[in-house]
C-alpha positions as CSV (number, residue, x, y, z in Angstrom):
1,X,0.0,0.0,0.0
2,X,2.3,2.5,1.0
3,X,4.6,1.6,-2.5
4,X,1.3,2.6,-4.4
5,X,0.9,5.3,-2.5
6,X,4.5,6.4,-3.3
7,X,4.2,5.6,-6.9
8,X,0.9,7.4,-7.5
9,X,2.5,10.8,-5.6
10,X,5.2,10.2,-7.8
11,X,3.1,9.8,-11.2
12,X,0.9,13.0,-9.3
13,X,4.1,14.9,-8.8
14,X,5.7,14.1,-12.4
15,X,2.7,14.9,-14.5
16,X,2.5,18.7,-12.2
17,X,5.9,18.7,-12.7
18,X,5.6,18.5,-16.7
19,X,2.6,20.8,-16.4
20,X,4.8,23.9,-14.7
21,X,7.7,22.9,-17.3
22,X,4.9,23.4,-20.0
23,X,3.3,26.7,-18.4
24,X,7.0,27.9,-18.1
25,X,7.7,27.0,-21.6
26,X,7.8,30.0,-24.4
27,X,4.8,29.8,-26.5
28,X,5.4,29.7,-29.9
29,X,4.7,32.7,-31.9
30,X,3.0,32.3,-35.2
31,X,3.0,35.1,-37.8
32,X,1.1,34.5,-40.7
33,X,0.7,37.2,-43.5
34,X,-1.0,37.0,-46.8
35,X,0.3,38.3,-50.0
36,X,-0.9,38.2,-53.8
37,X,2.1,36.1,-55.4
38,X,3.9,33.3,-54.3
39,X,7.7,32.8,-54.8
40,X,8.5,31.3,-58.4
41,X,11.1,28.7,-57.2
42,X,13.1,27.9,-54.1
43,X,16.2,29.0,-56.2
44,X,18.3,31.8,-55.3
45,X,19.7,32.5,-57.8
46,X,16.9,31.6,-61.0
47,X,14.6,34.5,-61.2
48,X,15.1,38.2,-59.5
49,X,11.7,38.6,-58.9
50,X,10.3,40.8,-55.7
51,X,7.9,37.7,-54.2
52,X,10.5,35.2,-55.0
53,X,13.5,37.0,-52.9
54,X,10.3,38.1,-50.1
55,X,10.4,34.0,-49.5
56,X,13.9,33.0,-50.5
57,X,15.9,35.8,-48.6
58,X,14.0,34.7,-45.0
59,X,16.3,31.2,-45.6
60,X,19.3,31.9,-47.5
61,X,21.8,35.3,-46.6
62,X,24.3,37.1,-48.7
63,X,27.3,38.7,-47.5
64,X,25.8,41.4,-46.9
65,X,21.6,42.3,-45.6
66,X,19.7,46.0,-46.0
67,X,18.4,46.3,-42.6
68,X,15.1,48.2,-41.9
69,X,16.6,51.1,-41.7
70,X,17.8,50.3,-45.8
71,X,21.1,50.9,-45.3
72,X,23.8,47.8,-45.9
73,X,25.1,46.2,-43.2
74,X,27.3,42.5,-41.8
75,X,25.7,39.7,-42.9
76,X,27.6,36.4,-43.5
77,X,30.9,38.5,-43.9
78,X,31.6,40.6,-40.3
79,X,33.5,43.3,-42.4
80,X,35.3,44.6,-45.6
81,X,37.2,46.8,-47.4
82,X,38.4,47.5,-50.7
83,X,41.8,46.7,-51.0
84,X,42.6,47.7,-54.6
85,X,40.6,49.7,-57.1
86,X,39.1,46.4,-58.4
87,X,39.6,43.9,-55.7
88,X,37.1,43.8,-52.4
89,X,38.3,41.7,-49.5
90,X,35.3,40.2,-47.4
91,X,36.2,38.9,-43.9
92,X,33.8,36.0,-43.4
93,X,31.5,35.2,-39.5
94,X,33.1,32.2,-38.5
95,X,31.2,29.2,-37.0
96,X,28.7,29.6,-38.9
97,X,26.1,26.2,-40.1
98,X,23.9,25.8,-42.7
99,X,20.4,24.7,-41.7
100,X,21.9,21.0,-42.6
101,X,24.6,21.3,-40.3
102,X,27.3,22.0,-42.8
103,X,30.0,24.4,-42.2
104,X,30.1,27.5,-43.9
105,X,33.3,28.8,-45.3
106,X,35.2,31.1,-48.1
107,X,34.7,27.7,-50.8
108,X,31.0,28.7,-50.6
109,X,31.1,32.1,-51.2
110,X,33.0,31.1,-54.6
111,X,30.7,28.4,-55.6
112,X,27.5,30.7,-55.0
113,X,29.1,33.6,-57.0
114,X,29.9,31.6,-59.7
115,X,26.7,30.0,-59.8
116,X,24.9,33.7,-59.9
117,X,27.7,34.2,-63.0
118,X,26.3,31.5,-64.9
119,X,24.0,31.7,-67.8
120,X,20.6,30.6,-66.3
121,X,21.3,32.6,-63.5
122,X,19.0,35.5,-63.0
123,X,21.1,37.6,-60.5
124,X,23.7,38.1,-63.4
125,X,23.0,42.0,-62.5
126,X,24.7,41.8,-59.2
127,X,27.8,40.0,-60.4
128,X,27.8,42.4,-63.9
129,X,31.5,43.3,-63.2
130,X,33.2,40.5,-60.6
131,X,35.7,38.7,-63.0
132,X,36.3,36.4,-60.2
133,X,35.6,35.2,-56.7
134,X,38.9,34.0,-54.9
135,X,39.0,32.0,-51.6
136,X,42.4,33.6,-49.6
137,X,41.7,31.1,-46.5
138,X,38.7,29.4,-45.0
139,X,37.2,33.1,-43.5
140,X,38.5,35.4,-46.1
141,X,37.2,36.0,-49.4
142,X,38.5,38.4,-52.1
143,X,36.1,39.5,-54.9
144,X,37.5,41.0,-58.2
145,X,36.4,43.4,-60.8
146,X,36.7,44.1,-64.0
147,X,36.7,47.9,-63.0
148,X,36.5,49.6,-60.2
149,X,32.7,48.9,-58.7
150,X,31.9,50.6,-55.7
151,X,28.5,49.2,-55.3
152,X,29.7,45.8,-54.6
153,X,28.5,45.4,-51.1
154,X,25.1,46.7,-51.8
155,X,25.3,44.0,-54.7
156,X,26.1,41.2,-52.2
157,X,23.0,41.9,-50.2
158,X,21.2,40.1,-53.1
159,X,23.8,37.0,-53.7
160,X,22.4,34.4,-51.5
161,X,24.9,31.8,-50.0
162,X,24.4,28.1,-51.1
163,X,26.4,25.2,-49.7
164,X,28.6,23.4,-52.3
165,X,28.5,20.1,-51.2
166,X,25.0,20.3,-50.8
167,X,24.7,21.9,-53.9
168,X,26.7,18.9,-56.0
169,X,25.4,16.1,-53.7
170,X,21.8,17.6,-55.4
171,X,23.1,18.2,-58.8
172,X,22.3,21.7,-58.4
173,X,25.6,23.4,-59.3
174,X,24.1,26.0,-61.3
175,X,20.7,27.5,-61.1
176,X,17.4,26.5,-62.6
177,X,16.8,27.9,-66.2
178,X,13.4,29.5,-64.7
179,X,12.7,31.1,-68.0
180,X,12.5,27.0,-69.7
181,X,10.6,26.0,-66.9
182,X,12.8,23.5,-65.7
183,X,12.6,21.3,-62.7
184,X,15.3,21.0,-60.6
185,X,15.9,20.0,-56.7
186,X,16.6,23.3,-55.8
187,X,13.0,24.6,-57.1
188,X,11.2,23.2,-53.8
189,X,14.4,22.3,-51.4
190,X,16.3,25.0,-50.0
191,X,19.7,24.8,-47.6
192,X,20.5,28.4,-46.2
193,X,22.3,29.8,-43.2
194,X,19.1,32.3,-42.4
195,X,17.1,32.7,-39.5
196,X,14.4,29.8,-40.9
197,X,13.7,27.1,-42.4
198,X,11.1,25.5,-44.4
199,X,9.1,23.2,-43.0
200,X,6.8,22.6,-45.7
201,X,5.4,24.0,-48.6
202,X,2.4,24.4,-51.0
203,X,2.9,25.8,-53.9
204,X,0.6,29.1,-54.4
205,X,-0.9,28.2,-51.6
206,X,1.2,28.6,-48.1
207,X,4.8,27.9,-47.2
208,X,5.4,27.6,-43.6
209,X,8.8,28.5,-41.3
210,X,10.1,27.6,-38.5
211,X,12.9,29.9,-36.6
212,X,16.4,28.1,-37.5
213,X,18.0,27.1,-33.9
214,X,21.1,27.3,-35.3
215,X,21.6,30.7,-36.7
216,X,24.1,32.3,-35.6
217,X,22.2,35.8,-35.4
218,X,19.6,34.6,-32.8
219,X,20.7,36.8,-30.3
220,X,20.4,39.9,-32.4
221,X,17.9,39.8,-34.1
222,X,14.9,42.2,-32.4
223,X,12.0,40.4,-33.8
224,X,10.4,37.4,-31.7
225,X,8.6,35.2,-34.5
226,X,8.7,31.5,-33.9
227,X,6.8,30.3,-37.2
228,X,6.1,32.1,-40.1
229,X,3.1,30.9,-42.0
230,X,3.6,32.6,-46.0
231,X,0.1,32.5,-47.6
232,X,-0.8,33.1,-51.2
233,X,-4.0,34.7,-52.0
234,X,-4.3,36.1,-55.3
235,X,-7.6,37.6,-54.8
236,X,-7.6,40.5,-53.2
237,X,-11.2,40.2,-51.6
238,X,-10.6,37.2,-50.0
239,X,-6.8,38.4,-49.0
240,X,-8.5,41.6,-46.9
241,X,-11.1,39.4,-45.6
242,X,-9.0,36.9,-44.0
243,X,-7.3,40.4,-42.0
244,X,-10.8,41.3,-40.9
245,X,-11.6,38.1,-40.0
246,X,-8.3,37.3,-38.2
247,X,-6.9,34.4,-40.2
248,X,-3.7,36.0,-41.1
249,X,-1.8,38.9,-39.1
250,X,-0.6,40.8,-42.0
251,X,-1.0,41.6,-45.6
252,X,1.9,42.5,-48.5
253,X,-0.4,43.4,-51.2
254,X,-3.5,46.0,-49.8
255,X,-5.4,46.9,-52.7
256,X,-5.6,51.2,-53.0
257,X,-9.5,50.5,-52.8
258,X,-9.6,48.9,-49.3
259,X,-7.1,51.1,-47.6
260,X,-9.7,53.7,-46.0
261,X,-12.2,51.0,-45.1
262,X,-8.8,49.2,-43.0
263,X,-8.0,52.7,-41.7
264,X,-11.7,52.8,-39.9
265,X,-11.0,49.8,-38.4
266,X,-9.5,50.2,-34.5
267,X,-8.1,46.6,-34.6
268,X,-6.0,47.4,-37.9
269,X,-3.2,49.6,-38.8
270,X,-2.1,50.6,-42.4
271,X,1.5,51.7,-43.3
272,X,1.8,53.5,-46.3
273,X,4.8,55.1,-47.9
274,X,6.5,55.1,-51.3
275,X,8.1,52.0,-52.9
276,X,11.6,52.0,-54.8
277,X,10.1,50.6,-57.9
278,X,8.7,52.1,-60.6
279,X,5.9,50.8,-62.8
280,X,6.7,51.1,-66.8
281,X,5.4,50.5,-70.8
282,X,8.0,48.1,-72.7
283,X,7.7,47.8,-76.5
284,X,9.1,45.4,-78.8
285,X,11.2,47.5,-80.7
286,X,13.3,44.9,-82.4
287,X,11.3,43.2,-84.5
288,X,10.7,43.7,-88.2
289,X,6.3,43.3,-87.7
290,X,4.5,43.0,-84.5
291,X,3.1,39.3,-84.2
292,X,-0.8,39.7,-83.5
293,X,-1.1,43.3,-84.5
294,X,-3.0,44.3,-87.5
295,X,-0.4,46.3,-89.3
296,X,1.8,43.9,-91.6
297,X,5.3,44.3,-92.7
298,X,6.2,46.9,-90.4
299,X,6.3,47.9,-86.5
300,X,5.0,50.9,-85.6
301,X,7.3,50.9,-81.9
302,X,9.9,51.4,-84.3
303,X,8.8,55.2,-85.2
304,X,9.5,57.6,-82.1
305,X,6.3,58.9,-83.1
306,X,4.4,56.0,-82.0
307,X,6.3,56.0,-78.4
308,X,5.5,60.3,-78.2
309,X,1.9,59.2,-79.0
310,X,1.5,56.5,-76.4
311,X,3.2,58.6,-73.7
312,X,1.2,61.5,-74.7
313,X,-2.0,59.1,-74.6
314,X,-1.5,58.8,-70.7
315,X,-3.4,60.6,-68.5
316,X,-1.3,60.0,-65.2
317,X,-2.9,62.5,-63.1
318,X,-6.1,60.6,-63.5
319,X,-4.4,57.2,-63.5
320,X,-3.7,58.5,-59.6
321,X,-6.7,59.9,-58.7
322,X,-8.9,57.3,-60.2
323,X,-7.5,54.2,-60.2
324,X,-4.7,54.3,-57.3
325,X,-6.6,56.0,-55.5
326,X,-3.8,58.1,-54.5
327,X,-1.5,55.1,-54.2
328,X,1.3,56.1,-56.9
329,X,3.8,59.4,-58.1
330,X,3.3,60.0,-61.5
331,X,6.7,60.3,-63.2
332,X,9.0,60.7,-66.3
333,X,12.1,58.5,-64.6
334,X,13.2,55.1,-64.7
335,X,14.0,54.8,-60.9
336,X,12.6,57.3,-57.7
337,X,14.4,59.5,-55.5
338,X,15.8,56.9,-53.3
339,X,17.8,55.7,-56.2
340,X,21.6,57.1,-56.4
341,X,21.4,59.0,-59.9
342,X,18.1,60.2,-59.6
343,X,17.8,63.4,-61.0
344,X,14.8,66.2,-60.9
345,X,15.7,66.8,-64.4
346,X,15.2,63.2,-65.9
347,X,11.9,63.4,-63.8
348,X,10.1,65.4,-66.5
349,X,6.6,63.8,-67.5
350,X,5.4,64.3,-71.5
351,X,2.6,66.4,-70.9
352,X,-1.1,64.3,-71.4
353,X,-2.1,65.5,-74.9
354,X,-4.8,63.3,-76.9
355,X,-4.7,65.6,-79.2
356,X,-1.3,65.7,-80.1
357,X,-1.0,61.8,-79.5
358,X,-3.7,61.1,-82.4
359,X,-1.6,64.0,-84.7
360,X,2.0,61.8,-84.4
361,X,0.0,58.5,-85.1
362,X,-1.0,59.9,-88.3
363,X,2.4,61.5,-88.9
364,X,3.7,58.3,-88.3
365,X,1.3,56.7,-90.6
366,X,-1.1,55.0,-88.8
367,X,-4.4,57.5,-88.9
368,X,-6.4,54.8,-87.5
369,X,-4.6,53.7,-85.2
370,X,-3.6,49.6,-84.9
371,X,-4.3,47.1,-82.4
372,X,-1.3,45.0,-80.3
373,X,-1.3,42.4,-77.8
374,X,-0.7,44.1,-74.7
375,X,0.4,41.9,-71.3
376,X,0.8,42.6,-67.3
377,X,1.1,40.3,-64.4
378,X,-1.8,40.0,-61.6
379,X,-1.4,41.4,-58.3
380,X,-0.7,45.4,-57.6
381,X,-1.2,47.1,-61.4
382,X,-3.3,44.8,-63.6
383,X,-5.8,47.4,-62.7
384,X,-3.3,50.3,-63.8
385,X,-2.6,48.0,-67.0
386,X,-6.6,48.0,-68.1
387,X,-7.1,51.8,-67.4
388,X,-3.8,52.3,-70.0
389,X,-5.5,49.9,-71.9
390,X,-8.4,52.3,-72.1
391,X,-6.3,55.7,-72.4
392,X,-4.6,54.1,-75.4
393,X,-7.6,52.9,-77.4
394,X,-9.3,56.8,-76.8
395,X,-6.0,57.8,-79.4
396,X,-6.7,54.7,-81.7
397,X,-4.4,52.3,-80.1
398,X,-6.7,49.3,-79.8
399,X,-4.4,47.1,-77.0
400,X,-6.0,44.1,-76.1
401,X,-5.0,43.9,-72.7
402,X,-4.2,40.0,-71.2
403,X,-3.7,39.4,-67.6
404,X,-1.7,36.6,-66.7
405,X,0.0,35.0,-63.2
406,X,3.2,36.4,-62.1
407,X,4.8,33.4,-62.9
408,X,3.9,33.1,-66.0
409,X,4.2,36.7,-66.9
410,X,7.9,36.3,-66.0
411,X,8.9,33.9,-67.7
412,X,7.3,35.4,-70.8
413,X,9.2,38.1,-69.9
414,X,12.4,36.4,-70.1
415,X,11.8,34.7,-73.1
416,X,11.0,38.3,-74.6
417,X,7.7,37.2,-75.9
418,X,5.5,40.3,-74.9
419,X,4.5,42.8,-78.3
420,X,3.6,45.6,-75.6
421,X,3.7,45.0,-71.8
422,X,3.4,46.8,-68.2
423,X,6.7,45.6,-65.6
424,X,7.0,47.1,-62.3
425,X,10.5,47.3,-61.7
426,X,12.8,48.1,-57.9
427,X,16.1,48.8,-57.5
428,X,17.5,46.4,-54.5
429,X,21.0,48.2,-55.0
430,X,19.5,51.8,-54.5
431,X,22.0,52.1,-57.2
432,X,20.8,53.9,-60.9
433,X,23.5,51.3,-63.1
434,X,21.4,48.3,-61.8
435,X,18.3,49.2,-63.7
436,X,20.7,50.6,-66.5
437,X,21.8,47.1,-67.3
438,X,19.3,45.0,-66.5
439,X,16.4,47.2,-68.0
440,X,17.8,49.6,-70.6
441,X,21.1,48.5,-72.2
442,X,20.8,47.0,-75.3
443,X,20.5,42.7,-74.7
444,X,23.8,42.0,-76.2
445,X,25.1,44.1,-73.1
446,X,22.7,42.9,-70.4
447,X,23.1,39.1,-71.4
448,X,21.8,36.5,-68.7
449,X,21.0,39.7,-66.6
450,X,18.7,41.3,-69.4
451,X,15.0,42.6,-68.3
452,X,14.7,44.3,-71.7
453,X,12.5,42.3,-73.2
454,X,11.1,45.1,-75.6
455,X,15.1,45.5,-77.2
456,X,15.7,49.1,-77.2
457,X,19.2,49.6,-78.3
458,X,21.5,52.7,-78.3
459,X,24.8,52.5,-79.5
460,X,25.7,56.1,-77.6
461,X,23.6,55.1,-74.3
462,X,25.6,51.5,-74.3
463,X,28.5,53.5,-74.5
464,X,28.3,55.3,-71.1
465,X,27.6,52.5,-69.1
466,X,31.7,51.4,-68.9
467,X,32.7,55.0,-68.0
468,X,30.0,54.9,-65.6
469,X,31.4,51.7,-64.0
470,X,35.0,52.9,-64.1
471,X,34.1,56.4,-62.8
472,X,35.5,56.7,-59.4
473,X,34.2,60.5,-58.4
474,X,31.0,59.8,-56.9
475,X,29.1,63.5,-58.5
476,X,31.1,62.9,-62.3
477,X,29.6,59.0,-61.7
478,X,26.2,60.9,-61.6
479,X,26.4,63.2,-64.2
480,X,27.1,60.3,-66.6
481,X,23.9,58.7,-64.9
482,X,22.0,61.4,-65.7
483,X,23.3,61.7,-69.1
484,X,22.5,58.0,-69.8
485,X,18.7,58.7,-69.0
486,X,18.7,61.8,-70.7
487,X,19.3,59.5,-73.6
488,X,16.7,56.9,-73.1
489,X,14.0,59.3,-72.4
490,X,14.7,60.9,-75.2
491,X,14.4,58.3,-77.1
492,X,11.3,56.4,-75.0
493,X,12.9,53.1,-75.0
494,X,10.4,52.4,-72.3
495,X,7.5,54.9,-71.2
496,X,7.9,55.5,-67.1
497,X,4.2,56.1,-65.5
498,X,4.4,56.0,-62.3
499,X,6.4,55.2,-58.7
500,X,4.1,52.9,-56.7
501,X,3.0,53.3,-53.4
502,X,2.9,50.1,-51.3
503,X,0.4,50.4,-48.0
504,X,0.8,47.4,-45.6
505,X,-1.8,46.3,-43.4
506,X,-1.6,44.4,-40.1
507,X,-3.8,43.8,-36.7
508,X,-2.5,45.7,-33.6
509,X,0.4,44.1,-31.7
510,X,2.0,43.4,-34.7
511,X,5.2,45.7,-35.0
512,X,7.0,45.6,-38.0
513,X,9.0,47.9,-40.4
514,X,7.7,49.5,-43.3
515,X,10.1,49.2,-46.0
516,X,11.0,51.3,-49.3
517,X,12.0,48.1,-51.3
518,X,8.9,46.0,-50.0
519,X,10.5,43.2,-48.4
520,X,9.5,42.2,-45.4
521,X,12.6,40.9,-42.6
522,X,10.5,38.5,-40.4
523,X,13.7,37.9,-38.2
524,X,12.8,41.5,-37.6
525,X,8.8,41.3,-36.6
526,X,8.0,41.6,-32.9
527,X,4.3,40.1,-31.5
528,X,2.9,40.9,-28.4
């Protein structure tokens, strides 16, 4: 009797025991947010695409990370310094793990940057001038240029790390050719050194977190987010009714027409400000006809004329009032202010002028007009893309306006496919010779890299861009910026409407960061 008695206060005793160790225990802390598009591909390094790096960059690190405050600071490498005019010496963390337990070291940081050099790559952009990465010992790393490149650091903010022997045990030594659609293990595995990892995902539909143990930045990292749920919902009525409702915490994408009806709300909060990315008209310029237009033998985006008359077509002022809502800058540049290179000058708008618009179409020789396929991706400006649809048709240009996932849109994109098309278009360097290349030098020059899927080419604009790299005086670097744009604007290779404004909403006791460059650092997020 008295041994049962002893063993029942024991079992009594254990399972209070377990209960205080459970009360005492840290609850986890789930943050789930909703956005319109889901990433692409687990691959960092196949397709430099906003929602991709959103998931990607939450598991993988570069070199170097933009904090909140977007200015560059450590990442993987504690410091560095630019040793000669075209080398940069990185001084790696040490003891650092990937999420699989293997060390990290220098050999990685040369495997991942020649992986982002190779032709499937997509982050070609940020590697535009290395000529080489070259391990010096386990923790040191020297990167070298083909000129001088002062932008390198903010560059290696956007090279995610990849382990090699993970990478070659996987057969994943270079990147997924995203624009071919081809499968690889890296498309729905990832190995990073970030602050989570993926625990599973669904496609489109949610990809969920969970904080990495192992991360060597635990303990400075403000946020207190245990699991991070990352759900895709591409419509926007259902992505705003699952924040009333109190499904998700957050949401990336708030469309401009439920932002006052959030701001009523006293259990919501909306952060608004101005995105670094600028939403633009590309035109296939490079082809001898337009395939599914109604003009034959001939492409009318090949007369200036046409461009003046499609810029002069666009209302922008209403495009804001009407359709944003408020939520965008009308503008005549490439980038916004936050860029380095921007320029009040370059920021000139051609003045709205139906009138004159229907006068260069004729000039041109197209009186009535002609009809062309015209393309944009779902999520924040398809509704932008139908109101141009609608501005353009008013001056005879009849653009039948398709609206297609992000995904697909991309890749379409890629494969330079698109007769007439709506991008919007950031600039993670805060640098102006990032959308230079990737955007606006002729393809030949932009290789891999290239985003100009219309094919504007100038000899004289191509020209600059070395001089610009080379230029070591930061105000003489400008001025050839500035004389670059001049040059494309002139010209209209692509037609800049507007900067876009990107309002975030979340419940109260959520506190997070609102961010030029619309990425969201959940290592960052704080819940009460």
């Amino acid at each position: 009797m008295t041994q049962w008695r002893w063993m029942l206060g024991g079992a009594i005793a254990a399972v209070m025991g377990g209960q205080a160790a459970l009360a005492q225990a840290p609850q986890p802390r789930v943050f789930r947010m909703a956005t319109s598009v889901d990433a692409a591909t687990l691959d960092p390094h196949a397709t430099n695409a906003l929602f991709t790096f959103l998931v990607v960059h939450q598991v993988y690190e570069g070199l170097t990370w933009r904090g909140d405050d977007l200015k560059v600071h450590p990442g993987l490498a504690l410091r560095w310094e630019q040793v000669e005019p075209t080398r940069w010496r990185f001084h790696l963390r040490p003891g650092v793990r990937f999420a699989g337990g293997e060390a990290f070291e220098a050999d990685d940081v040369v495997f991942s940057i020649q992986r982002a050099l190779a032709p499937t790559s997509n982050y070609g952009i940020f590697v535009d001038t290395v000529v080489s990465a070259e391990a010096r010992d386990a923790q040191t790393v020297e990167i070298v240029t083909r000129v001088p490149d002062p932008v390198v650091p903010d560059k290696m903010t956007r090279i995610m790390i990849m382990d090699r022997g993970w990478s070659e045990a996987n057969r994943a030594t270079i990147p997924q050719n995203f624009a071919q659609r081809e499968e690889t293990f890296t498309v729905r595995n990832a190995n990073g050194t970030g602050p989570f990892v993926i625990r599973s995902r669904e496609v489109d539909q949610r990809t969920v977190m969970a904080r990495n143990p192992a991360w060597w930045g635990a303990g400075s990292a403000g946020g207190n987010v245990s699991e991070y749920h990352h759900i895709t919902l591409t419509s926007d009525a259902t992505r705003i009714a699952a924040l009333l409702s109190g499904e998700v915490d957050m949401v990336h994408v708030v469309p401009v027409q439920d932002v006052a009806r959030i701001q009523r709300n006293p259990r919501l909060r909306v952060l608004e400000g101005q995105e670094n990315r600028t939403v633009w008209l590309g035109m296939r310029q490079d082809l001898e006809e337009l395939a599914g237009s109604d003009v034959r033998g001939r492409n009318p985006f090949r007369d200036l004329r046409v461009r003046q008359a499609m810029a002069h077509a666009l209302d922008l002022d209403a495009l804001r009032r009407t359709t944003l809502r408020g939520q965008g800058v009308p503008t005549g540049s490439m980038w916004t202010q936050y860029v380095n290179g921007w320029s009040q000058d370059a920021d000139t708008r051609t003045p709205y002028n139906p009138d004159r618009a229907r006068a260069l179409l004729a000039e041109a020789g197209y009186p009535n007009g002609f009809s062309v396929p015209f393309e944009c991706p779902t999520g924040t400006y398809d509704e932008a893309c139908q109101a141009v649809a609608g501005m353009l048709a008013r001056v005879g240009i009849r653009a039948t306006l398709t609206i297609q996932p992000n995904a697909v849109f991309s890749q379409r994109v890629r494969r330079q496919e698109p007769m007439l098309y709506g991008l919007s278009w950031g600039v993670p360097t805060f640098d102006a010779s990032y959308t230079l290349r990737a955007v606006m030098a002729s393809r030949s020059v932009g290789g891999a890299a290239t985003w100009n899927a219309g094919g504007w080419s100038n000899a004289e604009f191509d020209a600059l861009l070395p001089r610009i790299d080379s230029e070591q005086d930061p105000e003489a670097r400008r001025g050839l910026i500035r004389q670059a744009h001049a040059l494309h604007n002139a010209q209209l290779g692509h037609i800049p409407m507007y900067h876009m404004m990107i309002p975030w909403a979340h419940r109260t006791g959520v506190t997070v960061a609102h961010r030029a460059d619309n990425q969201v650092q959940v290592r960052e997020i704080r819940l009460d």
